[in-house]
Structure formats: structure tokens, C-alpha cells
C-alpha positions in Angstrom: -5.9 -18.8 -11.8 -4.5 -21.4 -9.4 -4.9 -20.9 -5.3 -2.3 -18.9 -3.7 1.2 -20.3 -3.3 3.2 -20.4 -0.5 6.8 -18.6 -0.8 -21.9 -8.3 23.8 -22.7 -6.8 25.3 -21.2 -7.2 28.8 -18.5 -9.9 27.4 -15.4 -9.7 26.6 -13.3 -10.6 23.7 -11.3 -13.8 24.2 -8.0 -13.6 23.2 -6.9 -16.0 20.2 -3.7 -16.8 21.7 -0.7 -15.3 23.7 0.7 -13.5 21.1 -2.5 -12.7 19.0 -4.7 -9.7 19.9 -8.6 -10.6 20.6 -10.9 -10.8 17.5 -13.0 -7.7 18.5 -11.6 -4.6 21.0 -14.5 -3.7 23.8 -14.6 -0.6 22.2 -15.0 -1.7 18.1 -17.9 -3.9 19.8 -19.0 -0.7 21.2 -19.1 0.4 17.8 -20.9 -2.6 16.7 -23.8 -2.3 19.1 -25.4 0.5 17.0 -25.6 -1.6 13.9 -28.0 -4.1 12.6 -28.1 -6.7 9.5 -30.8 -5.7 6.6 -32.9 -8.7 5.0 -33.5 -7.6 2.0 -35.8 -10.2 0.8 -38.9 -11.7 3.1 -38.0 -14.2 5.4 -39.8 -15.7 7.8 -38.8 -16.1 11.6 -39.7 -18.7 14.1 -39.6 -16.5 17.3 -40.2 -13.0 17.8 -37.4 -11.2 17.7 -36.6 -7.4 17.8 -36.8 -6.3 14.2 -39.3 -5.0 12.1 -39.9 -7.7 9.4 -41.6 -7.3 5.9 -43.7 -10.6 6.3 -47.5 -10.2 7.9 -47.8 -11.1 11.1 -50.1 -11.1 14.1 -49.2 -7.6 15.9 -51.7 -4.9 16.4 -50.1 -2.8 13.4 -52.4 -3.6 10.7 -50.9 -3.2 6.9 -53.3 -4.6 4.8 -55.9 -6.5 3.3 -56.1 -9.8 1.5 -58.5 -12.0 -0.5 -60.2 -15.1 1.4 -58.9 -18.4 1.1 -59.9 -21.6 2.3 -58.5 -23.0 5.3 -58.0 -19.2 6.4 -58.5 -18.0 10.4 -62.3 -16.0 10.6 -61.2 -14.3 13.2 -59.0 -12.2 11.1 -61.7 -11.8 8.9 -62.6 -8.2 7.8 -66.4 -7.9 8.5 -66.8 -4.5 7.8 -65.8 -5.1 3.9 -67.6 -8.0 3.8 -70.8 -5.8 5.0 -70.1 -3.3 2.4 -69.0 -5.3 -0.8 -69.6 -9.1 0.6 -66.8 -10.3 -0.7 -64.5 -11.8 2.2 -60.9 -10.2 3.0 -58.3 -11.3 5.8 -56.4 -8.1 7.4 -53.0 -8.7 8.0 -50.8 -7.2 10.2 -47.3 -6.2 10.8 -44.8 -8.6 12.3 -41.7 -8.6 14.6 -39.6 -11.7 14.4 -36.1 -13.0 14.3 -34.2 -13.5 11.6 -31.7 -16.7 10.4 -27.8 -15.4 9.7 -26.1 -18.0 8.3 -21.8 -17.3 8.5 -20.0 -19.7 6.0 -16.3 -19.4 6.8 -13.5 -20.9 4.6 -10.7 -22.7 6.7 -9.2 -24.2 3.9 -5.1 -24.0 3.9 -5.1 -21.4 1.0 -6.2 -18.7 3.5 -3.1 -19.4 5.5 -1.6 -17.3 3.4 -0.4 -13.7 3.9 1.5 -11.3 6.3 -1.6 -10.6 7.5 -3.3 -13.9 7.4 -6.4 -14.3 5.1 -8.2 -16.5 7.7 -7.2 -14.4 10.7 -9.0 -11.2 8.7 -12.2 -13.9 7.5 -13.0 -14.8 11.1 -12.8 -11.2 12.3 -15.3 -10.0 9.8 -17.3 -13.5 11.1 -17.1 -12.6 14.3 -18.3 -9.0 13.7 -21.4 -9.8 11.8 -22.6 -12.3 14.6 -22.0 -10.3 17.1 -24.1 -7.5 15.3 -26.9 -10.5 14.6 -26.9 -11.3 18.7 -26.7 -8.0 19.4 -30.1 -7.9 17.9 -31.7 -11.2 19.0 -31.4 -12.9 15.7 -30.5 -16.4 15.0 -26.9 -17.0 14.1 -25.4 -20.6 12.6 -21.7 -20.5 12.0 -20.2 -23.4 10.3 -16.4 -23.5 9.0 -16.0 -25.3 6.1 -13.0 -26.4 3.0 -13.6 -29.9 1.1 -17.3 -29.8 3.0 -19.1 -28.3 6.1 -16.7 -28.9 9.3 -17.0 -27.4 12.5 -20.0 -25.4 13.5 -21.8 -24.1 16.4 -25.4 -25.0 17.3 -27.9 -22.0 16.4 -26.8 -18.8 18.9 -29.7 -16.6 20.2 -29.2 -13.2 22.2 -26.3 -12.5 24.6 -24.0 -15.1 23.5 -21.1 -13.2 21.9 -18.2 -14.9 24.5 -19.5 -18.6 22.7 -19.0 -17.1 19.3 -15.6 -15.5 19.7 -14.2 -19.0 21.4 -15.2 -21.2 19.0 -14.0 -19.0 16.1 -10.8 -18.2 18.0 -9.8 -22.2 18.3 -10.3 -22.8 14.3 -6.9 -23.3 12.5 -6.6 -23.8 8.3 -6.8 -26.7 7.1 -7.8 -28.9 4.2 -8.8 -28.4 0.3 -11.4 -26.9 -0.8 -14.6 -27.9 -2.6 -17.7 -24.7 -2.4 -19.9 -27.0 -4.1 -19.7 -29.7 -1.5 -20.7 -27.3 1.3 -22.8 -25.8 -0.2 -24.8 -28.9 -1.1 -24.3 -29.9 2.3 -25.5 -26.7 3.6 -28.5 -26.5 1.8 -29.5 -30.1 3.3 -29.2 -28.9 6.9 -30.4 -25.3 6.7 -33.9 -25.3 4.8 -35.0 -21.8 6.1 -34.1 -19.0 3.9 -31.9 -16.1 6.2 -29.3 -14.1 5.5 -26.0 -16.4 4.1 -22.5 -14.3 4.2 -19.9 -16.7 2.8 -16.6 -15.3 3.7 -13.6 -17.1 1.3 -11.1 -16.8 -1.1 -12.9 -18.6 -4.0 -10.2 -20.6 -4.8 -12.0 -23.9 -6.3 -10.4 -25.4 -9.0 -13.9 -26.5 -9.6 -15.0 -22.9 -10.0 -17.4 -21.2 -7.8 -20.4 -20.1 -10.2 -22.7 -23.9 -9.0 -22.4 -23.0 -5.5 -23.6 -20.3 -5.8 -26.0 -20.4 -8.0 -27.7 -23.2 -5.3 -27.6 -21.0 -2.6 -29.3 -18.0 -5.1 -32.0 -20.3 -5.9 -32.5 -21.2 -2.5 -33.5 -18.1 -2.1 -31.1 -16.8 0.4 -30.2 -13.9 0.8 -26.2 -14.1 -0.1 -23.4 -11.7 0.4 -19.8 -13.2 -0.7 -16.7 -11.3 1.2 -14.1 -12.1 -0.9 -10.9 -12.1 1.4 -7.4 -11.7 -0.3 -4.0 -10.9 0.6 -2.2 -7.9 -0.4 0.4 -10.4 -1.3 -2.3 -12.3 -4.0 -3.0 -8.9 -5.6 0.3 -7.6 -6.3 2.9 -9.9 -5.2 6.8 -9.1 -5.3 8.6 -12.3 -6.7 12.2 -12.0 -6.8 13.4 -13.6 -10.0 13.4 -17.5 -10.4 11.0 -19.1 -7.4 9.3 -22.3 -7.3 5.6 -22.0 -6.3 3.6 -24.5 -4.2 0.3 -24.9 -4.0 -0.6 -24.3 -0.1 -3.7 -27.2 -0.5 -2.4 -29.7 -2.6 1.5 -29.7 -2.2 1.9 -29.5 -6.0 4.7 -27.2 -7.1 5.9 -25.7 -10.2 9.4 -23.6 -10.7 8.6 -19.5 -12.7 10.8 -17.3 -13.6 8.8 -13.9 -12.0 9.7 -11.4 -14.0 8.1 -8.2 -15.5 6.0 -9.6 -18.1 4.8 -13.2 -15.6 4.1 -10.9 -13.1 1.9 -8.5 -15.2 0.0 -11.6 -16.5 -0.5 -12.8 -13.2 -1.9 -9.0 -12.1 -4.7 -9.5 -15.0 -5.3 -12.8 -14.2 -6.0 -11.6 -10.5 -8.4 -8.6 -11.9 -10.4 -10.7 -14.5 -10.7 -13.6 -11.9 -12.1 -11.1 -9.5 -14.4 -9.1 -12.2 -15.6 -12.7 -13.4 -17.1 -13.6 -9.5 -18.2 -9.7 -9.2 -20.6 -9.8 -12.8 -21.6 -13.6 -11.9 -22.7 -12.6 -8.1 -24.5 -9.5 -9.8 -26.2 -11.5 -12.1 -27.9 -13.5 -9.5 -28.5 -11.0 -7.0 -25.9 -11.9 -4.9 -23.8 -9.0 -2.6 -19.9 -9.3 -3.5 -17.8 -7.0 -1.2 -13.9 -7.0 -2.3 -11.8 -7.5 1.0 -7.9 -7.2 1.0 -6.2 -7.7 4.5 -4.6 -4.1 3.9 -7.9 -2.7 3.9 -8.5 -1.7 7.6 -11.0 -4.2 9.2 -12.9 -1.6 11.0 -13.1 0.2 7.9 -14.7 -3.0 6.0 -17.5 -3.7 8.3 -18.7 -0.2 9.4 -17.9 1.7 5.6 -18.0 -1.3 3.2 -20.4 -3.7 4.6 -23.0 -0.7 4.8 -22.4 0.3 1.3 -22.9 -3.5 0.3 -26.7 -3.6 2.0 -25.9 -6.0 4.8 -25.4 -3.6 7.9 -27.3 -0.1 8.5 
């Protein structure tokens, strides 16, 4: 399959342009406010935030007990055990912290593609799950990428929303893309495991099963939206057209008709099924999103059934 051809609380949403509605309505961010991300794996925080996290901490909930080991802090030795068994244990205790949300968004010039435009649905659903993340004190690093990591914000923390939606709203396609250059070079600047929601088309001609297998054994906790247009999934091609290749320029003449364009239908579905059983296989999230699907519908119905928002 080749890329697509060409034929807060208190802020308010900043318009992406003249003609273009805002990113996120007062009232979907309404909606949003009741949401937060899940970690579903243990990841450790550098500040105390406002959610519940599965590490041990130093709160006044205790949760458990653990062997001695050298180098550990007597005071949270458990005395009372040792009186009783002498053999030394630490107690450990429940922890509130924050929690690193990582938003990888594709601005490559394949997803300028679309009567509704690929990247004008990707940066939506971007905004949406930072502004959910803020919402809830966590830490949020959004970084736009195609043949590497491009444009970026530095890390966002609490009522920030109105910084988020301007940078996203100034982004504009452009460039190839390479996944496994960013996510090499994403790897190299973000060390600490957090939640990673890369939000792209997968179109690499250099296939997208290294990138993310790095960011899998990273140990991140990955969710891929894979954004396509209606027009990708079943497109209407009116007899003989030549195709161009929105990234590269290169162009090839087809004559679309019944039997190119059902090839090119199973093409579409094995090339999605293929990224599905591969992100399955590593324990990595894949949500399906087409620009018809309603993008309130996507982040309150299918983002929840995908184990990133409760």
C-alpha cells in the first residue's frame, strides 16, 4: 500500500483560523473535564499530582510490606515484625503523583488529505487528550513530527489548555515521513516511561512495525490512533486518473475501475489488520479513526473502550 494520493478550564478555544471552527467547543471541554487518562502499567512521577498511582509511595495510606534491603530508609522500617519474626520488612505506602503524556502527532503532507482533513481530525483528538491530561495536573509533551521530531512544546503542567490549542492550531502539513526516525529521536529525549498516543496515518514506506516495537520495549505505555480519510477507505475514482503521491511528488496513471478499486479496498483492510495484530502483539492500544466517524464520538465512546480515558 502506497500513501494517499492527491486527486480548561476557564480558557477558551482559539480559533484555527477565520474560516475554521476552534479545535474544542467550551461545551465538548465541558464534557472533557469529567474524564481522566488510565496508566495501565506503573510509572513513576516526579511531582505529586492528583491521581492515584500504582507505584509505593510516601502517603499515609499504607499497602504493604517488603523485604529489607541494603541502602533502605529505617525509618520505614516495620519494627513490630521485626519484634515478632526478626526478620526486617520496609512498609510501603500508597502514592499520588503525576503522570508523563506524551502526544506524537504526524504533520507529514499525506494527512493533508481528505474532505475532512486527516490532520485537522489528528490535532483535534491531540488537543482533546491534553486537555484531559491538564485537566488533571499531569505532565503533557507534544511534539509534531514527519521525516523526524519537529515542533514541540516544552512539558505543560495544570491550567495551560489556551498554550496547547495555539500551538496546535498554527501547525500546517508538511514533509515525508520516516516513524522510525522519531521515534529514535524521541526515545533519546524522553527517557521516563508515560503514557505515548501516537496519532498518524502509518504511511512509511519503511513500514511501521521498528518504531514501534522501540517504543513497546521502552516500556511505554502506547496507544496508536490511526487516522484515515473516508476517501482512503473507500474512494470513488472516476475511470482513468493519474495518482500522485502527496509526499514525494511521484505519480503514476490507473485505470480505476471495478476490479483496481476492489484490490485497493483489500489492500486498505489487510494493511489496517496487519498494524491492528502487530500493535496487539506488543501490547500496544490501536483505535481505528476515520474522519466520518464523529470526533466527539471517538474520544468519549472509542477512546474509553480502548483503555486510555475513563
Amino acid at each position: 500500500m502506497t500513501r494517499d494520493s492527491q486527486a480548561a478550564a476557564g480558557e477558551r478555544p482559539v480559533p484555527s483560523g477565520t474560516d475554521r471552527e476552534p479545535l474544542l467547543t467550551p461545551e465538548f471541554m465541558a464534557r472533557l473535564g469529567r474524564l481522566s487518562l488510565v496508566a495501565r502499567k506503573v510509572l513513576s512521577g516526579r511531582l505529586r499530582g492528583e491521581r492515584r498511582s500504582k507505584k509505593r509511595g510516601q502517603s499515609l495510606e499504607f499497602a504493604d510490606r517488603r523485604p529489607y534491603s541494603q541502602g533502605d530508609d529505617f525509618r520505614r522500617m516495620d519494627w513490630m515484625i521485626y519484634a515478632r519474626l526478626e526478620k526486617l520488612f520496609l512498609k510501603l505506602f500508597m502514592d499520588e503523583e503525576d503522570l508523563s503524556v506524551y502526544i506524537l502527532l504526524d504533520r507529514s503532507k499525506s494527512m493533508d488529505f481528505g474532505a475532512v482533513s486527516k490532520f485537522d481530525y489528528a490535532r483535534r483528538v491531540a488537543a482533546a487528550i491534553g486537555c484531559i491530561a491538564l485537566a488533571e495536573m499531569d505532565r503533557v509533551i507534544v511534539r509534531a513530527f514527519s521525516d523526524g521530531l519537529q515542533e514541540g512544546l516544552e512539558p505543560l503542567r495544570g491550567r495551560r489548555i489556551y498554550r496547547l490549542l495555539r500551538f496546535l492550531e498554527r501547525l500546517e502539513p508538511s514533509g515525508e515521513t520516516s516513524l522510525a526516525r522519531t521515534a529514535r529521536y524521541f526515545l533519546a529525549e524522553n527517557p521516563r516511561p508515560g503514557i505515548c498516543v501516537a496519532i498518524s496515518d502509518m504511511l512509511d514506506p519503511e513500514g511501521f512495525e521498528a518504531p514501534l516495537k522501540a517504543l513497546a520495549a521502552r516500556q511505554m505505555d502506547t496507544f496508536v490512533i490511526h487516522v484515515m480519510a473516508a476517501e482512503e477507505v473507500d474512494p470513488v475514482l472516476p475511470g482513468d486518473v493519474r495518482l500522485v503521491d502527496s509526499e514525494t511528488g511521484e505519480s503514476v496513471e490507473i485505470s480505476a475501475g471495478g476490479r483496481a478499486l476492489e484490490s485497493y479496498r483489500k489492500a486498505v483492510l489487510g494493511f489496517r489488520a496487519s498494524l491492528r495484530d502487530f500493535c496487539s502483539s506488543r501490547g500496544i492500544s490501536y483505535v481505528p479513526a476515520v474522519t466520518t466517524t464523529p470526533f466527539e464520538r471517538l474520544v468519549i465512546e472509542y477512546l474509553r473502550s480502548a483503555g486510555l480515558v475513563r
